[in-house]
N, CA, C and O atoms as CSV, one atom per row, in Angstrom:
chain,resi,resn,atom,element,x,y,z
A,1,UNK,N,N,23.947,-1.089,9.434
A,1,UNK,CA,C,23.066,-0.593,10.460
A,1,UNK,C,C,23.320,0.878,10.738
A,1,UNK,O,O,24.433,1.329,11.007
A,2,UNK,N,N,22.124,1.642,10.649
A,2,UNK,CA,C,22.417,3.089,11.035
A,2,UNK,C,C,23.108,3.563,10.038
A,2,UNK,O,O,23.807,4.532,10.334
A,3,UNK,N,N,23.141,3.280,9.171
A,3,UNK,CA,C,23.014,4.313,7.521
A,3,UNK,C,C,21.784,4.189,6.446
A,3,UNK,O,O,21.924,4.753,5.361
A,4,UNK,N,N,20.845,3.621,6.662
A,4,UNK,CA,C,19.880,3.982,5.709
A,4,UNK,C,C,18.851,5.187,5.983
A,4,UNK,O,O,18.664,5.543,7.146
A,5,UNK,N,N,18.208,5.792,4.956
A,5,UNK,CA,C,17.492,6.865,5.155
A,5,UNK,C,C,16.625,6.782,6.372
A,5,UNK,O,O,16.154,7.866,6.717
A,6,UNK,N,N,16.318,5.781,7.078
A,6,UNK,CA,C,15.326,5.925,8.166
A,6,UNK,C,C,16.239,6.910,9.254
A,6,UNK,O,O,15.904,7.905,9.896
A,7,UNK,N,N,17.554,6.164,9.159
A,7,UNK,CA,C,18.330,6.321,10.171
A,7,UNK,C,C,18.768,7.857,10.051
A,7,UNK,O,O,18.828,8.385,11.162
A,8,UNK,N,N,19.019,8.519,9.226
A,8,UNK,CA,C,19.221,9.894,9.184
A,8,UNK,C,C,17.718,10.891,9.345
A,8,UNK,O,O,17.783,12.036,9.793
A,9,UNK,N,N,16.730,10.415,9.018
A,9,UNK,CA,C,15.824,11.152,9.758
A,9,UNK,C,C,15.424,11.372,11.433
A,9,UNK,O,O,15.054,12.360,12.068
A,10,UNK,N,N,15.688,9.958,11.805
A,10,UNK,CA,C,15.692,10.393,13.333
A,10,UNK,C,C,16.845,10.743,13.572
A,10,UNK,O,O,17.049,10.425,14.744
A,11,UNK,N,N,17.893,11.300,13.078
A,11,UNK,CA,C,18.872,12.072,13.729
A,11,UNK,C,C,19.007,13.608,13.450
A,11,UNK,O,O,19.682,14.519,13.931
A,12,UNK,N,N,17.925,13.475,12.313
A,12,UNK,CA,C,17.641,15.134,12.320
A,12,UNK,C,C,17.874,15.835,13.180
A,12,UNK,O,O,17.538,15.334,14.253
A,13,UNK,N,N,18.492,17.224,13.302
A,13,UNK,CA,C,18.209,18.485,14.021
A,13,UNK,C,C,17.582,19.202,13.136
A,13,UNK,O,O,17.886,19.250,11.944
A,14,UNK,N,N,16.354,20.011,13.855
A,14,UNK,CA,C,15.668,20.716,13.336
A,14,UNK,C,C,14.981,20.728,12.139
A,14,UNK,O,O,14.633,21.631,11.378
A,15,UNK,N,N,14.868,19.589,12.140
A,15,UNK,CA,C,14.090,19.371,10.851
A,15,UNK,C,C,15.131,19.058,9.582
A,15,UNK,O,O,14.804,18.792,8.425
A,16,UNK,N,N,16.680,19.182,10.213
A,16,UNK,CA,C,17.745,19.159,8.664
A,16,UNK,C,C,18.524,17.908,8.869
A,16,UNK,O,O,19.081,17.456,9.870
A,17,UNK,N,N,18.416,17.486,7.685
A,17,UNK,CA,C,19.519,16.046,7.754
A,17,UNK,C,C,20.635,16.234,8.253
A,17,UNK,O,O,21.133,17.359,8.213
A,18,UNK,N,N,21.514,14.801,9.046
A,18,UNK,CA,C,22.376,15.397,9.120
A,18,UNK,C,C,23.790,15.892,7.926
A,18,UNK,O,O,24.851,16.489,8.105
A,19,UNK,N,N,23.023,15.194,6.526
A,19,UNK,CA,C,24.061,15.557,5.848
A,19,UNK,C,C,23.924,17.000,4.788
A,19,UNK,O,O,24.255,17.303,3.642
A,20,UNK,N,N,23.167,17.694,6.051
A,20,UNK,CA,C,22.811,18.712,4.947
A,20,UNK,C,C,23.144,20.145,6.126
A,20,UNK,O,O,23.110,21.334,5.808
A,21,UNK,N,N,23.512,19.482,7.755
A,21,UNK,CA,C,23.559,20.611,8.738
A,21,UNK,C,C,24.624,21.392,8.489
A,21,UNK,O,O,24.759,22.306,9.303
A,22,UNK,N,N,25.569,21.322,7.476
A,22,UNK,CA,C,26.874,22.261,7.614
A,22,UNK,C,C,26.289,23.614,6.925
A,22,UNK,O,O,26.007,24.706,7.418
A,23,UNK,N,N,26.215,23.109,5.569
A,23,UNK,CA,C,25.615,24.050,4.428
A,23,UNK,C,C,23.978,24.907,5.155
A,23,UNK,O,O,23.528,25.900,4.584
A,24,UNK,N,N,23.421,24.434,6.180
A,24,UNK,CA,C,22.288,24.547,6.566
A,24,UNK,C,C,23.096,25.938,7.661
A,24,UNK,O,O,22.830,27.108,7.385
A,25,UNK,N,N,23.609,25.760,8.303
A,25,UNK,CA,C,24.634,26.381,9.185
A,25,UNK,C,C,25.332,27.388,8.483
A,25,UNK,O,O,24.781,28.441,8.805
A,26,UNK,N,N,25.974,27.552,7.932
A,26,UNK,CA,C,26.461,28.256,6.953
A,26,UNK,C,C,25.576,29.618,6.322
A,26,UNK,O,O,25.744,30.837,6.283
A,27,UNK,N,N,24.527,28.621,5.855
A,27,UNK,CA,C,23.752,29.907,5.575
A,27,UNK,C,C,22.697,30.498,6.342
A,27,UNK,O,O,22.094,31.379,5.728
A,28,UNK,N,N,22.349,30.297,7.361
A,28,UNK,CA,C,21.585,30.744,8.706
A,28,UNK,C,C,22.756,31.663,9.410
A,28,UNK,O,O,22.371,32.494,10.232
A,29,UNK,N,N,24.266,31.551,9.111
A,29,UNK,CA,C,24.779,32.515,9.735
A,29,UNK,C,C,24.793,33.853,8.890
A,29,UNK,O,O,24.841,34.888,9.555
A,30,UNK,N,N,24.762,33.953,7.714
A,30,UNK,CA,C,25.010,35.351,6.681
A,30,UNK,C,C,23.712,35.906,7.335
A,30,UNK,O,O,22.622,35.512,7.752
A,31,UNK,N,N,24.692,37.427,7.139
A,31,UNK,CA,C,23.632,38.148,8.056
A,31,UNK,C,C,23.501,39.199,6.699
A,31,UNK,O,O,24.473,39.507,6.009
A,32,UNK,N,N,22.125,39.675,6.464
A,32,UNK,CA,C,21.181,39.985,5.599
A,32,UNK,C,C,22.226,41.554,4.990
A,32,UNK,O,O,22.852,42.375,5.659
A,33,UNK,N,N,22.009,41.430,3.350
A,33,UNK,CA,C,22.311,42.352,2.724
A,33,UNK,C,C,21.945,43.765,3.047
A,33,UNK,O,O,20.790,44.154,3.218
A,34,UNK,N,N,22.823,44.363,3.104
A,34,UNK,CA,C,22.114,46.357,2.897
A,34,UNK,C,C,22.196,46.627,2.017
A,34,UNK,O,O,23.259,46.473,1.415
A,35,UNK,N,N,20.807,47.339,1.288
A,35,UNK,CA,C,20.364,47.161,0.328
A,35,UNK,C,C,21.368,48.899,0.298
A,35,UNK,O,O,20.995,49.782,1.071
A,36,UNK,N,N,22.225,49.080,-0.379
A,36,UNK,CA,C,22.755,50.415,-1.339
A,36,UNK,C,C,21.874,50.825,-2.662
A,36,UNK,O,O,21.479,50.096,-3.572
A,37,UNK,N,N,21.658,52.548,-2.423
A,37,UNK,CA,C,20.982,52.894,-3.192
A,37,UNK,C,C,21.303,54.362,-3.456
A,37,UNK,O,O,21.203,55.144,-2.511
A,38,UNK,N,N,21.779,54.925,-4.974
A,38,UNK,CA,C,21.973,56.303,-4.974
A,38,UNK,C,C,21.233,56.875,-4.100
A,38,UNK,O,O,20.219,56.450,-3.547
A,39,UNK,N,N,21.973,58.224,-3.950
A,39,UNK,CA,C,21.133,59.291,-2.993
A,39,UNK,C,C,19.829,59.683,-4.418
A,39,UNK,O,O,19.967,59.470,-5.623
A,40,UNK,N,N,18.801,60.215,-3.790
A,40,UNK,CA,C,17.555,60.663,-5.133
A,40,UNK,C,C,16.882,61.851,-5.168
A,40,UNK,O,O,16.050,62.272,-5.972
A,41,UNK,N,N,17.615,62.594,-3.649
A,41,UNK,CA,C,17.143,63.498,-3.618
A,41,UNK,C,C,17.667,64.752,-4.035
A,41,UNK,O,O,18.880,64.821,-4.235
A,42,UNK,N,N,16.731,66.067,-4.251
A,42,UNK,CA,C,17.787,67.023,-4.675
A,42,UNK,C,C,18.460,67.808,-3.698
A,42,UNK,O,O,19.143,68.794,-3.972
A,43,UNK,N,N,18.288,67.424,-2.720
A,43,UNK,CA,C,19.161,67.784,-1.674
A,43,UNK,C,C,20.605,67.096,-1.355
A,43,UNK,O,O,21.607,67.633,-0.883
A,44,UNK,N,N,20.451,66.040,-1.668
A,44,UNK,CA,C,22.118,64.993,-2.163
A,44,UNK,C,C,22.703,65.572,-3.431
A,44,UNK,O,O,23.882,65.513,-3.779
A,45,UNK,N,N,21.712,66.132,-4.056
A,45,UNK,CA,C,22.777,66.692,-5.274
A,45,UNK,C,C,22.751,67.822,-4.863
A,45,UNK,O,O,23.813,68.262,-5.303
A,46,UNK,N,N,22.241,68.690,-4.272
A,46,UNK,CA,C,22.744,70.222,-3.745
A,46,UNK,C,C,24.206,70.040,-2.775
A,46,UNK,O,O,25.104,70.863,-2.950
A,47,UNK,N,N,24.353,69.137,-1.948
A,47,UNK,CA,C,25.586,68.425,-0.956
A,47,UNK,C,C,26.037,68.394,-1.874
A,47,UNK,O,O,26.602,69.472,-2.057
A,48,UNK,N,N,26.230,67.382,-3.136
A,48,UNK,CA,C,27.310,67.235,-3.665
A,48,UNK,C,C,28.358,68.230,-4.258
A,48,UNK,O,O,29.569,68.410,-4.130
A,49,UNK,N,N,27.236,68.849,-5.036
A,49,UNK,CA,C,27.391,70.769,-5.466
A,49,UNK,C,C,28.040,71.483,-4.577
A,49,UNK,O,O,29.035,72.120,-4.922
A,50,UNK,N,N,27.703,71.491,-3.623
A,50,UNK,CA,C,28.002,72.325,-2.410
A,50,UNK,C,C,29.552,72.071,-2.067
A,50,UNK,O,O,30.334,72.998,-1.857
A,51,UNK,N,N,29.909,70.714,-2.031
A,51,UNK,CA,C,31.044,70.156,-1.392
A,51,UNK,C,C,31.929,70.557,-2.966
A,51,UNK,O,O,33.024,71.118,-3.006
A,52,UNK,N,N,31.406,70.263,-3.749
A,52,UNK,CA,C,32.514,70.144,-5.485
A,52,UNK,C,C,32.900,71.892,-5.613
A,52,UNK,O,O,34.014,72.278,-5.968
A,53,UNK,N,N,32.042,72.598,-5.344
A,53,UNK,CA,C,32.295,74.316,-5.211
A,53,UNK,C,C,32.958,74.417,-4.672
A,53,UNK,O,O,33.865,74.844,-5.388
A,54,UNK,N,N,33.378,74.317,-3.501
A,54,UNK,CA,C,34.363,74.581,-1.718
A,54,UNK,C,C,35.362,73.936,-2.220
A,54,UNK,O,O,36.391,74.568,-2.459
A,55,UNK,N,N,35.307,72.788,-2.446
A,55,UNK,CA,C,36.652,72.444,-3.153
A,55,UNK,C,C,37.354,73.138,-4.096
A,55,UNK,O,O,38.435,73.609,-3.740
A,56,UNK,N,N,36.933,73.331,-5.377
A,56,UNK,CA,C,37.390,74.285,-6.037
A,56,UNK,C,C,37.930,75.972,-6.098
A,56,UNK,O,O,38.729,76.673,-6.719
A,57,UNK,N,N,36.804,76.087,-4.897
A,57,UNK,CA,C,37.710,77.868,-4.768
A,57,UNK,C,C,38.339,77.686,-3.350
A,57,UNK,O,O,38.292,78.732,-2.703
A,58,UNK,N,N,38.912,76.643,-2.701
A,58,UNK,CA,C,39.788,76.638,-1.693
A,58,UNK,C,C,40.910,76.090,-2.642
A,58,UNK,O,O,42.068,76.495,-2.538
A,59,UNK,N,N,40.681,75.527,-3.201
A,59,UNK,CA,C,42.258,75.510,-4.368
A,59,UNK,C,C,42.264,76.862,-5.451
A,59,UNK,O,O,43.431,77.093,-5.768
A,60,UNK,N,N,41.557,77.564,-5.934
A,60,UNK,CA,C,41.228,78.329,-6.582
A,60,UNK,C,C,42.462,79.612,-5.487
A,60,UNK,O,O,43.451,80.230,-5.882
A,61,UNK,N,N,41.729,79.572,-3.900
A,61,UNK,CA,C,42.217,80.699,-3.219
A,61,UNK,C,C,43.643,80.527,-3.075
A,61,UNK,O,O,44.410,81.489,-3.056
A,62,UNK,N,N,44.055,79.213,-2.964
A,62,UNK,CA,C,45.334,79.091,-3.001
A,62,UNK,C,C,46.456,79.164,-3.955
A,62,UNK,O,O,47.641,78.954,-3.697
A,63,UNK,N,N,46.088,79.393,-4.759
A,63,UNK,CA,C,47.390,79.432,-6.566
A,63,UNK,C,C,46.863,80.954,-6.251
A,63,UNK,O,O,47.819,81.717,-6.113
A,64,UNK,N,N,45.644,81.560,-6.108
A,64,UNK,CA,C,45.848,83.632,-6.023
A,64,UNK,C,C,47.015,83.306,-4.954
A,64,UNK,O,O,48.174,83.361,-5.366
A,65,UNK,N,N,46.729,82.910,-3.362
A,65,UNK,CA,C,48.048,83.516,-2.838
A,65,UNK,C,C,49.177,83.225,-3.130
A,65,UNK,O,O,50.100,83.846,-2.604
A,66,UNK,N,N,49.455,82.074,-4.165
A,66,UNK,CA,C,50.506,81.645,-4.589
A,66,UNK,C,C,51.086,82.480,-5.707
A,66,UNK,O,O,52.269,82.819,-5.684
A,67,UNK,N,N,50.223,82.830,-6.733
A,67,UNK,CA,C,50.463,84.283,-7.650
A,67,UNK,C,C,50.600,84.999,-7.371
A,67,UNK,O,O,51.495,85.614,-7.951
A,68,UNK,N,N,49.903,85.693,-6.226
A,68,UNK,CA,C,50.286,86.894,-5.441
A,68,UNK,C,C,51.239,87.046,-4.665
A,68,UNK,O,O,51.135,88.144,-4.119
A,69,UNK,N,N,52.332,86.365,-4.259
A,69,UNK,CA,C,52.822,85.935,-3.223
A,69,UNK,C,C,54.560,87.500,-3.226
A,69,UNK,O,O,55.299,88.018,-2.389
A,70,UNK,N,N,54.365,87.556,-4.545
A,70,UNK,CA,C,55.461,88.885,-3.966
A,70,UNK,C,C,54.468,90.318,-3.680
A,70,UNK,O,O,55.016,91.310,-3.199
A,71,UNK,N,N,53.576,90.333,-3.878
A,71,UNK,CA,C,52.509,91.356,-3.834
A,71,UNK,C,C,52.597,91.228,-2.541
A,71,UNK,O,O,53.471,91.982,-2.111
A,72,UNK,N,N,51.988,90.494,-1.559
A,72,UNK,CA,C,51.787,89.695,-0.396
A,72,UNK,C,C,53.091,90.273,0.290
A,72,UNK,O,O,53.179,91.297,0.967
A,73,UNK,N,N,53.680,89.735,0.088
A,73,UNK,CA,C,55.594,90.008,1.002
A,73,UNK,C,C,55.374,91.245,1.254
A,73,UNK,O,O,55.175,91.534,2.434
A,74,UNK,N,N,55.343,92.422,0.136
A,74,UNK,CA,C,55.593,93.623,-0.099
A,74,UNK,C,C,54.782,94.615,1.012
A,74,UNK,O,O,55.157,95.514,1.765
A,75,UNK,N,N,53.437,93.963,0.712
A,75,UNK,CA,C,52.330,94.790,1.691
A,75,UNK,C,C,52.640,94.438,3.270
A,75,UNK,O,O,52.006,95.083,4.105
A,76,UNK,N,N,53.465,93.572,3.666
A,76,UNK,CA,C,53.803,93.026,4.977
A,76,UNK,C,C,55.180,93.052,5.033
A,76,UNK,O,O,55.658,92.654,6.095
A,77,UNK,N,N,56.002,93.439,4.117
A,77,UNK,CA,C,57.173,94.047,4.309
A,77,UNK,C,C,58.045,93.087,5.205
A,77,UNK,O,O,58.566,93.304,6.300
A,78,UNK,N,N,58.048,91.759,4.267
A,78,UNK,CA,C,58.539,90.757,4.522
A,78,UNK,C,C,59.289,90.154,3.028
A,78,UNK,O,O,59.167,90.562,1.873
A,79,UNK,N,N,60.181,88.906,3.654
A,79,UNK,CA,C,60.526,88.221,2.015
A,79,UNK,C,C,59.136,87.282,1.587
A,79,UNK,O,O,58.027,87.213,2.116
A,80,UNK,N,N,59.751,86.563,0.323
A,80,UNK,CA,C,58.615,86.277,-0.637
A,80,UNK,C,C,59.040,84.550,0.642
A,80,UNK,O,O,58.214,83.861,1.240
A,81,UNK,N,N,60.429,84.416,0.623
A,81,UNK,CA,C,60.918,82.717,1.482
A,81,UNK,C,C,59.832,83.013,2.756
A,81,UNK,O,O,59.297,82.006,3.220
A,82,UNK,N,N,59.454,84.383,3.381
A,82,UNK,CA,C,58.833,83.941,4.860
A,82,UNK,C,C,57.462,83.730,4.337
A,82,UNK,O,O,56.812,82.850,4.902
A,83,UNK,N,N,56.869,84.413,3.303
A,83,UNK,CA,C,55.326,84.123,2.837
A,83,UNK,C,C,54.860,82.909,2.556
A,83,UNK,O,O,53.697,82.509,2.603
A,84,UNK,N,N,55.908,82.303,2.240
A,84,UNK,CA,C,56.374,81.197,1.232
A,84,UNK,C,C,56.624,79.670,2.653
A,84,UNK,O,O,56.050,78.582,2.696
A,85,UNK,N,N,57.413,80.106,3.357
A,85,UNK,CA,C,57.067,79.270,4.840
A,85,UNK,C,C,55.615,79.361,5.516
A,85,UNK,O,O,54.890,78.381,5.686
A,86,UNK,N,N,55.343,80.473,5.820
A,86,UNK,CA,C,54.216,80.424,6.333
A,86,UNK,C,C,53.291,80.001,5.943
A,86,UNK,O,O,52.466,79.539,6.732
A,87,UNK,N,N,52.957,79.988,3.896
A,87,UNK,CA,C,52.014,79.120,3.915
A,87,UNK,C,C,52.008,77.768,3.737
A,87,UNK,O,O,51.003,77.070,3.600
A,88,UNK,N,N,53.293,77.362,3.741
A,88,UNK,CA,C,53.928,75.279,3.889
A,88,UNK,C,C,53.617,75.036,5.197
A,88,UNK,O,O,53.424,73.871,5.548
A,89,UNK,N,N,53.552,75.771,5.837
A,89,UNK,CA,C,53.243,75.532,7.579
A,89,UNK,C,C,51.645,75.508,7.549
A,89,UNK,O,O,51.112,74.579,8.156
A,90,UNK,N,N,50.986,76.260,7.025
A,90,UNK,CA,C,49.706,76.075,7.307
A,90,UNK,C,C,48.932,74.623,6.602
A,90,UNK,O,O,48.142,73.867,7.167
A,91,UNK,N,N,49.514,74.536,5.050
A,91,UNK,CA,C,49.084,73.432,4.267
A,91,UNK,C,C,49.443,72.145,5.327
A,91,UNK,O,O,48.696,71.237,5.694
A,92,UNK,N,N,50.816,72.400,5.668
A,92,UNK,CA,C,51.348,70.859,6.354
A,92,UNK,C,C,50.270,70.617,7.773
A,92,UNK,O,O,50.020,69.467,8.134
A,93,UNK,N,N,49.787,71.611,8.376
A,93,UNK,CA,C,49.027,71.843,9.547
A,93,UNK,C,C,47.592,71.429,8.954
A,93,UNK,O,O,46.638,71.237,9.708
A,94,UNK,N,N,47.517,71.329,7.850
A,94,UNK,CA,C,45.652,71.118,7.794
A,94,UNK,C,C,45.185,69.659,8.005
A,94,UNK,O,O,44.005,69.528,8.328
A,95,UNK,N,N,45.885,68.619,7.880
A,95,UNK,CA,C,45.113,67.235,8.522
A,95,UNK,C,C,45.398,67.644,9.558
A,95,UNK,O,O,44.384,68.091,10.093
A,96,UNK,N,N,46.488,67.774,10.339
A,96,UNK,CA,C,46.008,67.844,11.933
A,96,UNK,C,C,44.847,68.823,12.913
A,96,UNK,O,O,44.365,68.680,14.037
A,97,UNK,N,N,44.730,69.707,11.986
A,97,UNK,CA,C,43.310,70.577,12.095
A,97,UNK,C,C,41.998,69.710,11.571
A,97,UNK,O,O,40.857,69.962,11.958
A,98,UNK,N,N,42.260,68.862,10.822
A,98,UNK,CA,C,41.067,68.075,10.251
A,98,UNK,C,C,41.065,67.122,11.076
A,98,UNK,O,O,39.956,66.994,11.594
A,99,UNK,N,N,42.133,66.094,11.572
A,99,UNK,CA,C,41.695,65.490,12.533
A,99,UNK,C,C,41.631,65.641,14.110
A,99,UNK,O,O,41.399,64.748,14.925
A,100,UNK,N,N,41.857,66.812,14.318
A,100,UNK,CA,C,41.519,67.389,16.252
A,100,UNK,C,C,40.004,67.641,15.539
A,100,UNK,O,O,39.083,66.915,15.911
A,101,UNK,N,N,39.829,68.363,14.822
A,101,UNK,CA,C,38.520,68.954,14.782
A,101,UNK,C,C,37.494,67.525,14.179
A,101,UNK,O,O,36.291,67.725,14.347
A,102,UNK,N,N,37.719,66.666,13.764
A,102,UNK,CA,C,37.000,65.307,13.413
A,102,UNK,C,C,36.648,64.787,14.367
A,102,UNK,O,O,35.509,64.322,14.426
A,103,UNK,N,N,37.653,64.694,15.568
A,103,UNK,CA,C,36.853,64.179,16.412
A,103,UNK,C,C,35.884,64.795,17.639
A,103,UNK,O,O,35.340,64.173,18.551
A,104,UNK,N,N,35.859,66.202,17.352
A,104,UNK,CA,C,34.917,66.639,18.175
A,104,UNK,C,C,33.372,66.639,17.567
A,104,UNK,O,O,32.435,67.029,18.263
């Protein structure tokens, strides 16, 4: 009594058996794909350009002051060790400049 197919239709919810409400549940909770899609414009590839350049001559600027670096001392009439601190202090200082300034 109360297992043949009659009997699971009137216990339907919502129209779903009950031996089908888990899997029914389950997938009524996934919440809908975002659809990802290259950027297409040429303005995403000018950004990209833009960002791959800056990168390169901010490392580019840094090995000159690093080559230059007794040139540098000389004109400031300092040692090559204080040129040489000062710019480990600035490198070590740049995430924390990236992140005060991130979050504004």
């Amino acid at each position: 009594m109360g297992r043949g197919p009659a009997c699971r239709k009137s216990k339907a919810i919502g129209g779903v058996p009950p031996g089908n409400l888990h899997s029914y549940a389950m997938m009524s909770a996934a919440p809908a794909p975002t659809p990802v899609s290259p950027p297409s414009t040429a303005s995403a590839g000018a950004a990209v350009l833009a960002a791959f350049l800056g990168w390169t001559l901010d490392a580019f600027d840094f090995f000159l002051v690093a080559f230059a670096l007794t040139a540098i001392a000389k004109d400031f009439h300092t040692t090559d060790a204080a040129i040489a601190l000062s710019i480990t202090v600035t490198l070590a200082f740049r995430p924390v400049g990236a992140f005060i300034f991130g979050l504004l």
